[in-house]
KEZALO-821013 format. One line per 10 residues: for each residue x, y, z of N, C-alpha, C. Coordinates in steps of 0.001 Angstrom, whole numbers, padded with zeros to 6 digits. Atoms other than C-alpha are relative to their C-alpha. Layout:
BEGIN
X,Y,Z,X,Y,Z,X,Y,Z; ...
***
This chain:
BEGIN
000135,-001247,000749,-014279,-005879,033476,001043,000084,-001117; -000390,-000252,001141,-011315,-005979,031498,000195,-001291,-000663; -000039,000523,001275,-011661,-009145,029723,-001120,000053,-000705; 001331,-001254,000587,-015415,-007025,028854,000553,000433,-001230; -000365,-001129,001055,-013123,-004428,027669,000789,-000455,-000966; -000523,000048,001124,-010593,-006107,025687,-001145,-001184,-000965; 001116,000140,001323,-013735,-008389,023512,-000788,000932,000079; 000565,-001072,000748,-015450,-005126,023210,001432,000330,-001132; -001066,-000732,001360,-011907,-003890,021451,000052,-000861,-001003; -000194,000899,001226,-011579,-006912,019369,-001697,-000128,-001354
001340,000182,000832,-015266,-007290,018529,-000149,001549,-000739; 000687,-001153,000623,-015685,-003291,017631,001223,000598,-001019; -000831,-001565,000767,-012532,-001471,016542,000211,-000827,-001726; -000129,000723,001757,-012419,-004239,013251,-000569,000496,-000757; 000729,-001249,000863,-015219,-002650,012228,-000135,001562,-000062; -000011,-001711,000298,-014982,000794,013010,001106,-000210,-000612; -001412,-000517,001112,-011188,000618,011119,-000843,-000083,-001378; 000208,000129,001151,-013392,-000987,008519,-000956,001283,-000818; 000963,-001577,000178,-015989,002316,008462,000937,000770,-000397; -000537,-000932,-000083,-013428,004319,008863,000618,-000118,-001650
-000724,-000014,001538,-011257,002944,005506,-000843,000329,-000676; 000974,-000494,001062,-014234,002856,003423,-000432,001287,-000292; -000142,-001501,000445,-014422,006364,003946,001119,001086,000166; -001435,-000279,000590,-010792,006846,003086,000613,000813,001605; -000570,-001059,-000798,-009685,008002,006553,000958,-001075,000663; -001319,000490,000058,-007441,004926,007267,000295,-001197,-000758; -000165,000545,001087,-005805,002511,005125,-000763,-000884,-000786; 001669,000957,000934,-008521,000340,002070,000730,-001797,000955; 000078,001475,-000262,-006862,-002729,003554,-000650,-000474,000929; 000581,-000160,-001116,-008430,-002321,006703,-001778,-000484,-000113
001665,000616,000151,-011826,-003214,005092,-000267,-001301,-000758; 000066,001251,000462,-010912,-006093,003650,-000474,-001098,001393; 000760,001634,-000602,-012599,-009400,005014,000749,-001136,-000215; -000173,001085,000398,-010602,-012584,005393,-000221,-001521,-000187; 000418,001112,000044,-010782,-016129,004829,-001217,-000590,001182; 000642,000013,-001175,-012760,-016306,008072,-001543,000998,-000032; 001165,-001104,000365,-015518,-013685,006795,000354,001041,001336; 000112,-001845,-001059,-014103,-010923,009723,001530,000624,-000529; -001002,-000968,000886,-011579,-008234,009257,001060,-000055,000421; -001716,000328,-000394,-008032,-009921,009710,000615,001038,000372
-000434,-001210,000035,-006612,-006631,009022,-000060,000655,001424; 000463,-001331,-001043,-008115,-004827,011704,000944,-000848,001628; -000302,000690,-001849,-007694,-007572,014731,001577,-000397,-000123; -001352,-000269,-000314,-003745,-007919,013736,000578,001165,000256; -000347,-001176,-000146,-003354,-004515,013587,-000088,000503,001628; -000036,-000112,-001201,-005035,-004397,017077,000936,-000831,000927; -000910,001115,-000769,-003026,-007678,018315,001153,000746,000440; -001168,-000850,-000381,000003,-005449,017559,000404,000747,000685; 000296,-001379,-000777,-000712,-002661,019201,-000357,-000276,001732; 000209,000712,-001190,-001873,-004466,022107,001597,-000326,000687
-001029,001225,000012,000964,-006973,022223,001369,001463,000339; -000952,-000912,-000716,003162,-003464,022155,-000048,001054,001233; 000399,-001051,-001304,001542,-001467,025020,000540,-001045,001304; -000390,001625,-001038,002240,-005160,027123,001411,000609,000390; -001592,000468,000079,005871,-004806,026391,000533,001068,000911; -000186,-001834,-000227,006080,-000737,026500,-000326,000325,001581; 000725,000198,-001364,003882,-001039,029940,000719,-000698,000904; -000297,001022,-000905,005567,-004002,031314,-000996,-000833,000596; 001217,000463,-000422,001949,-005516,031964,000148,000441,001036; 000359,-000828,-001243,001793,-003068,034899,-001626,000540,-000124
001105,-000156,-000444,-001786,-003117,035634,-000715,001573,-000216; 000532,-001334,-000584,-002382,000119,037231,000609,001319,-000854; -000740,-001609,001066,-000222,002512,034076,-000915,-000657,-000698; 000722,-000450,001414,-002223,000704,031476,-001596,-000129,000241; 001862,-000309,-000087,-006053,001181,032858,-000077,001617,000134; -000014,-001013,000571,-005094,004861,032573,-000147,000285,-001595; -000013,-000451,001155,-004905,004744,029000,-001456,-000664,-000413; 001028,000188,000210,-008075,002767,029008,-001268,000897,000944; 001305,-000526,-000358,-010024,004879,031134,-000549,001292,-000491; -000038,-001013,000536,-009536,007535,029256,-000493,000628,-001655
000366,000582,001335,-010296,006052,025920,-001126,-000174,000110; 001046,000188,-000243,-013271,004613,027254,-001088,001259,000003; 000962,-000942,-000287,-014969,008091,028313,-000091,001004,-001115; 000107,-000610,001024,-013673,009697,025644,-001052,-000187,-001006; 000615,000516,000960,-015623,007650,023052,-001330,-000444,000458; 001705,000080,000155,-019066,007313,025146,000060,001426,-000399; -000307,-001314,-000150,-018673,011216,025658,-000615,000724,-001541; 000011,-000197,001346,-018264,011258,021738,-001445,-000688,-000635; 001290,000998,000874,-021152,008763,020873,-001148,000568,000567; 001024,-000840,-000698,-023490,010511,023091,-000244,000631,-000406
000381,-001142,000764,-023127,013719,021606,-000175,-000227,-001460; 000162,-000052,001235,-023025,012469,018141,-002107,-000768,-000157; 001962,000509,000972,-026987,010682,018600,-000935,001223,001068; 000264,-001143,000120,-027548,013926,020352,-000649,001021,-001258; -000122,-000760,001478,-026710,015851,016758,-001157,-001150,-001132; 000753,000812,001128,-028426,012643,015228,-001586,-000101,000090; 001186,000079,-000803,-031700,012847,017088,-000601,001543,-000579; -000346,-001932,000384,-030983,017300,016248,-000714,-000593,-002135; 000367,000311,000909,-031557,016030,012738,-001475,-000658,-000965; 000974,000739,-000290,-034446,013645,012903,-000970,000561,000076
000792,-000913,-000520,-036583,016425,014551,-000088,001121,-001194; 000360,-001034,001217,-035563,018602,011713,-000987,-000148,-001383; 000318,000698,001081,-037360,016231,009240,-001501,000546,-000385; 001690,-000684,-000040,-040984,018111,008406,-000866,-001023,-000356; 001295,001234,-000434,-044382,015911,008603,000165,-001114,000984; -000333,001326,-001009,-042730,014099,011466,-001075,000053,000749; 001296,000092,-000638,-045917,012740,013083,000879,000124,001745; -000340,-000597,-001438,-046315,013855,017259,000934,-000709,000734; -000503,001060,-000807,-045524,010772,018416,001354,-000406,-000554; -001462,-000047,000182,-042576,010143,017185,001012,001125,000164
-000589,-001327,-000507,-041478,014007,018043,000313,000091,001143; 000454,000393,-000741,-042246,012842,021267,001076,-000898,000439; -000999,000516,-000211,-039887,010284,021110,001016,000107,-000576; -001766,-000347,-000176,-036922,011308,019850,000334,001512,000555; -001073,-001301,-000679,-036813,014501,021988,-000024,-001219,001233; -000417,000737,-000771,-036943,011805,024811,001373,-000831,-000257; -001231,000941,000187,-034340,009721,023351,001754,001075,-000395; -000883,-000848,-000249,-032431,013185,022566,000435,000262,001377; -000067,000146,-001148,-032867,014087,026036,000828,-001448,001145; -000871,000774,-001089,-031205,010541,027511,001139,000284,-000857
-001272,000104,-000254,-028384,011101,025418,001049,000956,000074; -000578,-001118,-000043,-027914,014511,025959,000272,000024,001898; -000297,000135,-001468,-027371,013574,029795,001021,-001006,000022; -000679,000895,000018,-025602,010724,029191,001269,000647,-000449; -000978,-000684,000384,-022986,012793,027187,000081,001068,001457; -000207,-000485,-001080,-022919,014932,030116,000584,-000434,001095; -000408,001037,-001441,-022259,012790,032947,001880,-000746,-000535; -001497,000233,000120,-019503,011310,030857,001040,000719,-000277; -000893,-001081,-000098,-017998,014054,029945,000408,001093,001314; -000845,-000230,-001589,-017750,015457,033879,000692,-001412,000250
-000815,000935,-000374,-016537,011901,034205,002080,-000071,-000346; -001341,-000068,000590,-013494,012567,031379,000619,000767,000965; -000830,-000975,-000369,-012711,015662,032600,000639,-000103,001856; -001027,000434,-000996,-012240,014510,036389,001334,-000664,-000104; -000874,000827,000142,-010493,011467,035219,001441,000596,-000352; -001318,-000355,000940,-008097,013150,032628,000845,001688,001404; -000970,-000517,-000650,-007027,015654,035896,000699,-000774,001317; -001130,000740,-001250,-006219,013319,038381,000643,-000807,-000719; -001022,001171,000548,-004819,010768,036116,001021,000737,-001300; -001184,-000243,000893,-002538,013034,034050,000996,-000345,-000154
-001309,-000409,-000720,000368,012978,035732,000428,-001952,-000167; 000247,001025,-000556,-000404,009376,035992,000449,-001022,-001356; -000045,000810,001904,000029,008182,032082,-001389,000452,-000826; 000835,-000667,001092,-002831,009935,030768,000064,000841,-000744; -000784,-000621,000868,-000964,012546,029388,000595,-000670,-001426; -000443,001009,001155,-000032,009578,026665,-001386,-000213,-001052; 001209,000350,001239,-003590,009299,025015,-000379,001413,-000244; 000371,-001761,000421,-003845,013588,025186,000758,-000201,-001273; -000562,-000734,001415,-000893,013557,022810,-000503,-000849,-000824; 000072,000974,000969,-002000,010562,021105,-000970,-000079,-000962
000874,-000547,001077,-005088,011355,019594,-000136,000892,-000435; 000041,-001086,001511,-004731,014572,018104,001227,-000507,-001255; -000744,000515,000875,-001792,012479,016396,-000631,-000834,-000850; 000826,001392,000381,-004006,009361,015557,-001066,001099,-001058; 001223,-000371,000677,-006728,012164,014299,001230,000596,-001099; -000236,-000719,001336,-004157,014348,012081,000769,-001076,-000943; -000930,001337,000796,-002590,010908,010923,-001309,-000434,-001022; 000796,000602,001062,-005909,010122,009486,-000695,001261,-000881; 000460,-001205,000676,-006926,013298,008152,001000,000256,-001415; -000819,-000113,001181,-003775,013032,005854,-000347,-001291,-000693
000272,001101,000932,-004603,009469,004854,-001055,000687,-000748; 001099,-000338,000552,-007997,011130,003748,000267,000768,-001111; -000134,-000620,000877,-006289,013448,002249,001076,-000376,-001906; -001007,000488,001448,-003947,011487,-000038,-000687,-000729,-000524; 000908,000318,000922,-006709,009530,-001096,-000695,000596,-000956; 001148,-001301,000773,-008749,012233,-002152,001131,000491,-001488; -000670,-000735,000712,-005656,013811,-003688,000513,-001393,-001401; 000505,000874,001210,-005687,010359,-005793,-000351,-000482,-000916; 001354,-000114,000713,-008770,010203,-006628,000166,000745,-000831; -000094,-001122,000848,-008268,013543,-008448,000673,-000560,-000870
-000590,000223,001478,-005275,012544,-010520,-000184,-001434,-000481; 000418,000996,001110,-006631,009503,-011400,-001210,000113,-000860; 000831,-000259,000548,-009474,010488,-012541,-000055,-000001,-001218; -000151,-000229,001473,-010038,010226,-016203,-001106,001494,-000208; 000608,-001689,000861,-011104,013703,-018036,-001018,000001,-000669; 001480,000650,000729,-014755,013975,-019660,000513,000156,-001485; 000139,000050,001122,-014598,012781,-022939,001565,-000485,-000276; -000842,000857,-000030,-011243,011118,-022288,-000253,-001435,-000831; -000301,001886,001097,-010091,008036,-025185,001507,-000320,000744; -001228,001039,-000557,-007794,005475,-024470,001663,000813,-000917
-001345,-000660,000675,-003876,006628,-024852,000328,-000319,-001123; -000590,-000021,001419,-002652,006470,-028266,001588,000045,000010; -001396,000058,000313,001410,006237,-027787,000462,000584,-001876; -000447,-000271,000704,003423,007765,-030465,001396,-000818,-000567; -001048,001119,000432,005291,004498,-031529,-000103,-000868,001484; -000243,001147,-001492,006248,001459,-028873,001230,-000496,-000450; -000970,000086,-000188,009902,001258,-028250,000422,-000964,001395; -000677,000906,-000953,011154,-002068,-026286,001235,-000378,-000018; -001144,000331,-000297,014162,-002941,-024690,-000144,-001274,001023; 000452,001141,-000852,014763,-006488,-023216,001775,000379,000281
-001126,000192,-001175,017624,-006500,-020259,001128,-001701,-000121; -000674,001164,-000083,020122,-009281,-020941,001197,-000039,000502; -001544,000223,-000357,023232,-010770,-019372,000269,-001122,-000656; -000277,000703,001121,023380,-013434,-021025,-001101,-001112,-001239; 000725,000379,001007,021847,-015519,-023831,-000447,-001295,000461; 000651,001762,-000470,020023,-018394,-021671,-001517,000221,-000345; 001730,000804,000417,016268,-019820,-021979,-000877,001425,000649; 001079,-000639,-000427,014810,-017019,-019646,000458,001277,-001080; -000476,-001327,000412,016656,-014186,-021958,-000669,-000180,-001571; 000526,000474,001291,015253,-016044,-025211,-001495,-000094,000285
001239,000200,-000049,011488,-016288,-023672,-000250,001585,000118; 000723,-001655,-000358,011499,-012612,-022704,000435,000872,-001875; -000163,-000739,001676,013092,-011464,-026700,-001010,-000305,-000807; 001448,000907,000608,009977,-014111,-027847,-000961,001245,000457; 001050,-000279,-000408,007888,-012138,-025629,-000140,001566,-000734; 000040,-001060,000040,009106,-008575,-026489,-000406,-000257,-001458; 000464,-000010,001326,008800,-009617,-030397,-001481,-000003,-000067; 001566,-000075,000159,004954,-010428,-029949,-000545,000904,-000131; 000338,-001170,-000166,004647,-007046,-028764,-000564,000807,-001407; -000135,-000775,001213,005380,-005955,-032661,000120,001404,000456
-000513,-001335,-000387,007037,-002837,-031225,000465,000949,-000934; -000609,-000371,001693,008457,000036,-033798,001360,-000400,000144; -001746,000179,000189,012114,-000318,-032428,-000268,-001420,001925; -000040,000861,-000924,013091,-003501,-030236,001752,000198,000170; -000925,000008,-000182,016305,-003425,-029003,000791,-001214,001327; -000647,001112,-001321,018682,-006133,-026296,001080,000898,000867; -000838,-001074,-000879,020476,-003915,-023392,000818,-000906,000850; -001285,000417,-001203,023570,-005020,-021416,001011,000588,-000014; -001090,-001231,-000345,025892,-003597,-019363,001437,-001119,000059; -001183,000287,000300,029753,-003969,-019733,000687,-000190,001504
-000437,-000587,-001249,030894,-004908,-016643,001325,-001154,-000237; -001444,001041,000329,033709,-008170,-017597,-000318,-000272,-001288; 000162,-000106,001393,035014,-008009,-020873,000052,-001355,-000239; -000168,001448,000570,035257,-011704,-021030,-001657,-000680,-000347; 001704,000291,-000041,031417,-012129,-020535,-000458,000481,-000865; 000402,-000427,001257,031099,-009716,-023493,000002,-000725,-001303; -000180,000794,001187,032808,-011490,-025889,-000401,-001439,-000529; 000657,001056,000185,031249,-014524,-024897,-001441,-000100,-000479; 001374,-000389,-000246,027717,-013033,-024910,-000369,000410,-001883; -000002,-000019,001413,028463,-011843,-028732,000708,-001075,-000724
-000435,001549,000451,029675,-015351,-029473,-001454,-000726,000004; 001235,000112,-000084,026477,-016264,-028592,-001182,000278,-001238; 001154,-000606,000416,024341,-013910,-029907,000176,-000248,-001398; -000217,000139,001536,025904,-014567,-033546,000036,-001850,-000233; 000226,001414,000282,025997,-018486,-033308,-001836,000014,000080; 001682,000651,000047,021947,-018716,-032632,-000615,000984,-001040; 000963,-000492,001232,021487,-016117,-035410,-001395,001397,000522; 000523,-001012,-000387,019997,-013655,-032842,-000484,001711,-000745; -000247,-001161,000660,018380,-010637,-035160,-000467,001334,000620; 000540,-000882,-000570,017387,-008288,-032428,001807,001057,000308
-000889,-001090,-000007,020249,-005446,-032080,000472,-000220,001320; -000371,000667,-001018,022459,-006335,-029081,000801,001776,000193; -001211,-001674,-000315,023529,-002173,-027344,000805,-000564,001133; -001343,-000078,-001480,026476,-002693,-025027,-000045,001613,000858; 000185,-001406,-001081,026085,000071,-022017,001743,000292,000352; -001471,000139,-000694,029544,000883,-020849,-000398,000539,001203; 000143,-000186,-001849,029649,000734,-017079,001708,-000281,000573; -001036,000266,-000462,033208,001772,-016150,000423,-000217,001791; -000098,000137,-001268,032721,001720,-012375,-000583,-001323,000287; 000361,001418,-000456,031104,-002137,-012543,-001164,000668,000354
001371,-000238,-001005,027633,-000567,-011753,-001068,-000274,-001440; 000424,000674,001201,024778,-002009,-013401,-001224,000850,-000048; 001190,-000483,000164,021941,-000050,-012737,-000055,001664,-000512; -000596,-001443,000631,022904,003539,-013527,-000004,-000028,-001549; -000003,000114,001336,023976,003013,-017063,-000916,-000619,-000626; 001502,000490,000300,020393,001383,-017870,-000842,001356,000309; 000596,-001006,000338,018898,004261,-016666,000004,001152,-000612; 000160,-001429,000877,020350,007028,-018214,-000683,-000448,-001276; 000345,000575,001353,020033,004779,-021242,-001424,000194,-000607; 001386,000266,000318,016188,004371,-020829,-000384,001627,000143
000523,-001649,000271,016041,008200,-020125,000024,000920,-001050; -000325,-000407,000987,017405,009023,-023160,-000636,-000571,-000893; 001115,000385,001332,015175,006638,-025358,-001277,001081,000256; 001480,-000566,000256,012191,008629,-023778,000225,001399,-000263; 000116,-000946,000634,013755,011837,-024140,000234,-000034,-001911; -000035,-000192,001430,014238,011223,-027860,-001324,-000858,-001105; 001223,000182,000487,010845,009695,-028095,-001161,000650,001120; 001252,-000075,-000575,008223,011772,-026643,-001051,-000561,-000616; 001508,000223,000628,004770,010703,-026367,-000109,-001387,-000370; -000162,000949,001022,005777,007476,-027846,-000055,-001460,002006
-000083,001176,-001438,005561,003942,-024910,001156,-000502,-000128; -001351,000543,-000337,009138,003287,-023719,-000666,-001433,000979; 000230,001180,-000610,008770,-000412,-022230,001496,-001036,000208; -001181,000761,-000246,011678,-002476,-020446,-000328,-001078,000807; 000598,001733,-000202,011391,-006188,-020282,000920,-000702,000793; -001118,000706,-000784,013207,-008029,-017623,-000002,-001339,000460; 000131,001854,-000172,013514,-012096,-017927,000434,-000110,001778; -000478,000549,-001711,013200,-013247,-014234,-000246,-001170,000175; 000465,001688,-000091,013720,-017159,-013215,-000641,000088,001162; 000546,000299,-000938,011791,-017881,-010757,-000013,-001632,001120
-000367,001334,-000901,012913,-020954,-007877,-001059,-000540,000746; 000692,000291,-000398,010956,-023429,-006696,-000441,-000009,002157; 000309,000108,-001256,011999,-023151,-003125,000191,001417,001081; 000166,-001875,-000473,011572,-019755,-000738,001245,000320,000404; -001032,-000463,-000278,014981,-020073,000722,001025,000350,-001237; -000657,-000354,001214,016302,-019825,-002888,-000048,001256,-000568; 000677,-001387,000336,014799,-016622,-003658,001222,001329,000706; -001217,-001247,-000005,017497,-014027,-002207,001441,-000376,-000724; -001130,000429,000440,020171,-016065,-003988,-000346,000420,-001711; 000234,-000179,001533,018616,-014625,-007523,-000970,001260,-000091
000899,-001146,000341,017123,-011696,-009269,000132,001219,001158; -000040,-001242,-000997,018545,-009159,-006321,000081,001410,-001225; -000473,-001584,000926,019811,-006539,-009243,-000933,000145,-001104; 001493,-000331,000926,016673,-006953,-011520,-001145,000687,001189; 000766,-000671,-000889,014683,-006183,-008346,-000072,001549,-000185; -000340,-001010,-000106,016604,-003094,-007627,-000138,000777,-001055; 000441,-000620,001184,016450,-002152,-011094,-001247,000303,-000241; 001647,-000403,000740,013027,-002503,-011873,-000967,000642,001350; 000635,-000760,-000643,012043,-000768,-008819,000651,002005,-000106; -000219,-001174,000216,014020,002520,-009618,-000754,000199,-001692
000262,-000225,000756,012716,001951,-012848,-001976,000441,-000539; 001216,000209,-000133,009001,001770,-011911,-000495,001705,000511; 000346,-001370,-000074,009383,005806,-010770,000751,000975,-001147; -000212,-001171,001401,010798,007031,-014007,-001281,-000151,-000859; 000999,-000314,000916,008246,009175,-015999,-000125,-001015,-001205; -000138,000553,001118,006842,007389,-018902,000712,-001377,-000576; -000076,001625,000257,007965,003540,-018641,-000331,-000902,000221; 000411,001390,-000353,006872,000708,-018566,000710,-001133,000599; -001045,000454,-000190,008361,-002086,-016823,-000881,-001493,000178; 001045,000998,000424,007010,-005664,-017941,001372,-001456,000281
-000632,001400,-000560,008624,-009183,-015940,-000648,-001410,-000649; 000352,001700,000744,008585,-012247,-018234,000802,-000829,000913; -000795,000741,-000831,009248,-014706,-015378,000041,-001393,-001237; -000532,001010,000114,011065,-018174,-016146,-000078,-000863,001312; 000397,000701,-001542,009858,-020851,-013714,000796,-001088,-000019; -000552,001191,-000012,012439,-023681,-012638,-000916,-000522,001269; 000541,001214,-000385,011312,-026760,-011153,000506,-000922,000674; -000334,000027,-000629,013477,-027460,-008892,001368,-001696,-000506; -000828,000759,000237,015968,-029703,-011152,-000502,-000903,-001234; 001056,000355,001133,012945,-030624,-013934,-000109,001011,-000999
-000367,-000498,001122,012521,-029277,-017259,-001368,001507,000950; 000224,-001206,-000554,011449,-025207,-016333,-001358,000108,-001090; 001143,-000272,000461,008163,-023939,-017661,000248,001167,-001319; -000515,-000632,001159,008580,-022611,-021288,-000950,000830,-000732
***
């Protein structure tokens, strides 16, 4: 019986999560299909959940067939009465010939007993086995239901502001103002100034913060030997902090350009190997994720790809 019940859970709840997302009541990933044509999503999500009731339980037998017997009756209980209401419908349909009137009050009729029977079944169950660990799926699904009632609802609420307006045209910006992020004047800081020039922006500007004055003076040693003609602003950052003084900075281009597309360009190298990856780009991260919830900017990553000791991708 229960290795029944757990390939009924694997075989069904994939797709009911996947019903359920598609009509925004829990998360769109949930209806995705993977490499395998079934719904990855769903059966890790269940694995998990499984895999933590094991742990939570202690694979004690006799606490966790309370939470399944309870689940179980619940959801004929529920399916019963819903082809009840669906059968209630059917009948409502006018020119429905006899015979078929015929049969779906019969087929109303079994599952208006059937919902019956299981529902005196719940309601025994759920009083002798309260006390017992069934008290754990009472609180759990009015949680599970108002948990998805808000997903539904933040979709919806979405939907709305994304919505485009009737008779909505494409944005029109009032100028395009870029800033490219530099520390210093290497290959990925020269592909992303290439990149921001393409743009043909009205004002382009090069942003870095002051944090060792020796790195400054080297950085405008630089910038005047290669003939650099993009405008080089020095931030002053007297506490050594790098991300702060970028943003006021960028808050202040958009307050003194409304309306207009503020855009900040951030050269990122990119390593060929995965353990390399926290050893680079931690403070562009951080940056360009506080920068990704200020009103009105853009935030555009010209990666730089090394090659693990070979000429980098240009």
């Amino acid at each position: 019986m229960l290795i029944l019940a757990a390939n009924t859970a694997f075989n069904g709840f994939p797709m009911l999560a996947s019903i359920l997302a598609e009509d925004g009541y829990l998360p769109r990933q949930l209806r995705n299909r993977g490499d395998r044509l079934v719904f990855s999503n769903g059966i890790i999500l269940l694995a998990l959940a499984a895999i933590g009731l094991i742990v939570l339980f202690d694979a004690q037998l006799t606490r966790l067939i309370q939470l399944y017997i309870i689940g179980v009756f619940v959801s004929f209980t529920l399916s019963q009465t819903g082809m009840v209401r669906h059968w209630r419908s059917e009948l409502a349909a006018p020119g429905l010939p006899r015979r078929e009137r015929r049969r779906h009050r019969r087929s109303q009729a079994i599952n208006a007993c059937g919902a019956v029977l299981t529902g005196v079944v719940l309601v025994i169950v759920l009083l002798t086995k309260f006390v017992h660990g069934a008290w754990i799926v009472v609180i759990a699904m009015p949680l599970l239901f108002t948990g998805m009632r808000a997903v539904h609802r933040h979709y919806r609420r979405v939907e709305r502001e994304l919505a485009a307006a009737p008779g909505a045209r494409p944005w029109g910006p009032a100028g395009s103002h870029v800033m490219v992020l530099v520390n210093a004047l290497d290959a990925p800081a020269l592909k992303a100034l290439g990149y921001a020039r393409a743009m043909r922006p009205t004002t382009l500007d090069a942003l870095t913060v002051a944090v060792d004055p020796d790195e400054m003076r080297a950085l405008h040693a630089q910038w005047d030997a290669h003939g650099i003609d993009v405008p080089l602003q020095v931030l002053s950052s007297p506490y050594r902090d790098y991300t702060r003084p970028v943003l006021d900075h960028v808050q202040d281009v958009c307050r003194r350009h409304p309306g207009g597309a503020v855009t900040v360009v951030l050269p990122e190298h990119l390593v060929s190997r995965w353990w390399e990856q926290p050893l680079h780009n931690q403070s562009a991260l951080r940056l360009r994720a506080r920068l990704l919830f200020g009103p009105g900017v853009t935030v555009v990553n010209v990666p730089y790809r090394l090659s693990g000791g070979e000429a980098g991708d240009r």
